[in-house]
LUMVEXKE-30566 format. One record per residue (C-alpha): residue number from 1; residue in one letter; x negated, y, z negated. Coordinates in nm, 3 decimals. Each point is the difference from the previous one (the first is absolute). Layout:
N
<resi = NUM | resn = a | X = X | Y = Y | Z = Z> $
...
//
This chain:
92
<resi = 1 | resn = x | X = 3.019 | Y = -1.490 | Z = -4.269> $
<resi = 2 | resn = x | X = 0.222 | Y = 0.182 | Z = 0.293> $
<resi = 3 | resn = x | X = -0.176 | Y = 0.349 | Z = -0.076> $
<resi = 4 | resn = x | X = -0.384 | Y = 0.075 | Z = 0.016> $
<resi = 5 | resn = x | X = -0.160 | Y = 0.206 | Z = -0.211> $
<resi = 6 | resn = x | X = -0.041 | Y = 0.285 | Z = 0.236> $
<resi = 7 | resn = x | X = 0.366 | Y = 0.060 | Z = 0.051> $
<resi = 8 | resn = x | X = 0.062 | Y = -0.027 | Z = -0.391> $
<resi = 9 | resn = x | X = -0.262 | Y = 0.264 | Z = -0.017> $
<resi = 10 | resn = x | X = 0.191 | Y = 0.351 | Z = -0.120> $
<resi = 11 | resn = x | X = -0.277 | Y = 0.267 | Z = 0.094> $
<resi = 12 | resn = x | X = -0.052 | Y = -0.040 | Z = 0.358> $
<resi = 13 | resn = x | X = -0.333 | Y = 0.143 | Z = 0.125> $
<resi = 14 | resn = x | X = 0.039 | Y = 0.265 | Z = 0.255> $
<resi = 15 | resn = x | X = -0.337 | Y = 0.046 | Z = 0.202> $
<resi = 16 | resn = x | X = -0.025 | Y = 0.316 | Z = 0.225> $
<resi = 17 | resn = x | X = -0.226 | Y = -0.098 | Z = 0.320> $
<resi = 18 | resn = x | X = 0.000 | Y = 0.387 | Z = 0.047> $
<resi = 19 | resn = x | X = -0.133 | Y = 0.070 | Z = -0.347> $
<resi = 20 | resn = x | X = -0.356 | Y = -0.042 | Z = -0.005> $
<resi = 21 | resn = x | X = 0.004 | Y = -0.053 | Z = -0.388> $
<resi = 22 | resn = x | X = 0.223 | Y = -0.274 | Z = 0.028> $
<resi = 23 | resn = x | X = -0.113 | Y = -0.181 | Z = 0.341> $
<resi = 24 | resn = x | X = -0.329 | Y = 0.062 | Z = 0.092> $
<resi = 25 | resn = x | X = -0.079 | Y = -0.078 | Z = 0.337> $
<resi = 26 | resn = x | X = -0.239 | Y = -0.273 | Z = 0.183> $
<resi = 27 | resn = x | X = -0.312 | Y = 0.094 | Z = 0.098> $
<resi = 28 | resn = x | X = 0.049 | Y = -0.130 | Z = 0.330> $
<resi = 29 | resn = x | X = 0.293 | Y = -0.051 | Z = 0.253> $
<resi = 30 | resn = x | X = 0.107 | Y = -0.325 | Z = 0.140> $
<resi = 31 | resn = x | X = 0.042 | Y = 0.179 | Z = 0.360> $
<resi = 32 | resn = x | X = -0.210 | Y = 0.221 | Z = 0.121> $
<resi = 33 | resn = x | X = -0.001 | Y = 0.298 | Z = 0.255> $
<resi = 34 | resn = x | X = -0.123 | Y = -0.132 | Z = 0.316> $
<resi = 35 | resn = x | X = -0.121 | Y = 0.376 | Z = 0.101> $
<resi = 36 | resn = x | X = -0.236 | Y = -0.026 | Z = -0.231> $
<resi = 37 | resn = x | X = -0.342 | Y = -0.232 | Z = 0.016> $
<resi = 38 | resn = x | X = -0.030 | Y = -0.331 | Z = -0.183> $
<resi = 39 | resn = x | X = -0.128 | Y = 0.039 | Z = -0.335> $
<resi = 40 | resn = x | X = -0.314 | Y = -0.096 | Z = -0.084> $
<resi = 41 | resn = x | X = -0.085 | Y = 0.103 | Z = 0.386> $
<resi = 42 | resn = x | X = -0.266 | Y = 0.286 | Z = 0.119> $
<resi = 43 | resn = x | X = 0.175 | Y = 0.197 | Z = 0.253> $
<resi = 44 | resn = x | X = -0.272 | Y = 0.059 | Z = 0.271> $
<resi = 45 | resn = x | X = 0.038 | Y = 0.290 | Z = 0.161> $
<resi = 46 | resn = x | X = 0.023 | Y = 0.010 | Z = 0.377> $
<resi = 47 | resn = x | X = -0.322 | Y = 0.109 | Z = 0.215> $
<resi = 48 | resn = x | X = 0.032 | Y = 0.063 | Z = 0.338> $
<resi = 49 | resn = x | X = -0.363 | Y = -0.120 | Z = 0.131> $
<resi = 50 | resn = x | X = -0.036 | Y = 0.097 | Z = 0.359> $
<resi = 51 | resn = x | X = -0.046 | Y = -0.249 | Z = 0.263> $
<resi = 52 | resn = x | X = -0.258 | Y = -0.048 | Z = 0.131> $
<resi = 53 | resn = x | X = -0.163 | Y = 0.072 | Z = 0.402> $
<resi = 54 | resn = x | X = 0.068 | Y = -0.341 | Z = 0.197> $
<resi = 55 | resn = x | X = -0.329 | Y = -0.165 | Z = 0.064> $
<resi = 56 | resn = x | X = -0.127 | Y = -0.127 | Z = 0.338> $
<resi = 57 | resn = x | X = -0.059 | Y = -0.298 | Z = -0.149> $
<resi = 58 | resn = x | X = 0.315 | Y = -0.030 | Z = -0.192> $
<resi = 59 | resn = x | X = 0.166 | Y = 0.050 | Z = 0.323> $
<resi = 60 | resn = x | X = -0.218 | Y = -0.303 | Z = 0.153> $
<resi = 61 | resn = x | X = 0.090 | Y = -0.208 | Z = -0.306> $
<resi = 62 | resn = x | X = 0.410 | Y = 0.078 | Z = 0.023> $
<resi = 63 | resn = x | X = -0.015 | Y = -0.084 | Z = 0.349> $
<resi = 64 | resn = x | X = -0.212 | Y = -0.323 | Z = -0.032> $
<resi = 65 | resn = x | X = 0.282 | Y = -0.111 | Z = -0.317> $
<resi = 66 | resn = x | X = 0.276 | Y = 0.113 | Z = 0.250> $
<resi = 67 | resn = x | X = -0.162 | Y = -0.231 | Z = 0.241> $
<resi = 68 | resn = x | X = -0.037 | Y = -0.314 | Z = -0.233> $
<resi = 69 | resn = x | X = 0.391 | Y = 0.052 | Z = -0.111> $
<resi = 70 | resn = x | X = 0.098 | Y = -0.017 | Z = 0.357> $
<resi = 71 | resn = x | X = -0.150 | Y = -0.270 | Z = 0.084> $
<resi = 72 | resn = x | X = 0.087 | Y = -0.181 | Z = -0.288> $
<resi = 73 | resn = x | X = 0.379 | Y = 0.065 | Z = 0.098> $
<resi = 74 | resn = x | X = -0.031 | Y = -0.124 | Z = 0.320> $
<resi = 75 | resn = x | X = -0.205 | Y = -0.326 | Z = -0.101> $
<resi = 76 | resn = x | X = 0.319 | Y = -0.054 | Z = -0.261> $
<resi = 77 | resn = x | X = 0.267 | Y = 0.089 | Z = 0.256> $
<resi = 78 | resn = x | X = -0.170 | Y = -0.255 | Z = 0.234> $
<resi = 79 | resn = x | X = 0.011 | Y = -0.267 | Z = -0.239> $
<resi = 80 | resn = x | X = 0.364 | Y = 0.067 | Z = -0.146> $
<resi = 81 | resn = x | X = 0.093 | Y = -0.106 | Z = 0.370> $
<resi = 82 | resn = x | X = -0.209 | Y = -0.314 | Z = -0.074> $
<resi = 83 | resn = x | X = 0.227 | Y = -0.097 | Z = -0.270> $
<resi = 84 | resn = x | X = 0.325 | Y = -0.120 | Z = 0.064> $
<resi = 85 | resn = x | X = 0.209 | Y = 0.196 | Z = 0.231> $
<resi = 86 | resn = x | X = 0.334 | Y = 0.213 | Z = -0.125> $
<resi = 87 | resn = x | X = 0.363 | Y = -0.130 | Z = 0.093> $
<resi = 88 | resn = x | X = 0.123 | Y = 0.265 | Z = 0.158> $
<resi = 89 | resn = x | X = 0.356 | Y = -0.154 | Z = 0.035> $
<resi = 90 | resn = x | X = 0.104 | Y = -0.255 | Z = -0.263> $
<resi = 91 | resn = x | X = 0.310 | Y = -0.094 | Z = 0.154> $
<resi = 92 | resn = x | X = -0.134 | Y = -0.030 | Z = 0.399> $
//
């Protein structure tokens, strides 16, 4: 059989994707418009909250973190020297 059944097939079917009787359309898009939010999303709307008067205590408590990080830098910078020391010339 060297001719299917579609090409031996007289009428051929002409199908308007334009025509909205003939193609109708699907009800959603593979691609979407990235403008636009996700669907099945809440868009939140934006609320500017104003900040808030630093507290003494805050202050105390940033300082006191600042501190602990510092310290904590130096103990690992002090023991990164411990380890094994750098080449600094690999051909010397």
């Amino acid at each position: 059989m060297r001719f299917s059944s579609s090409r031996i097939e007289k009428e051929k079917l002409h199908i308007d994707p334009t025509d909205q009787n003939d193609f109708t359309r699907p009800v959603t898009l593979q691609r979407r418009d990235p403008r636009q939010p996700a669907a099945g999303r809440e868009v939140k709307p934006e609320e500017e909250e104003p900040e808030p008067e630093p507290n003494p205590e805050d202050e105390k408590e940033a300082e006191r973190i600042a501190q602990l990080k510092a310290e904590k830098d130096a103990w690992k910078a002090m023991e990164a020297a411990k380890s094994a020391p750098a080449i600094k010339d690999p051909n010397a």
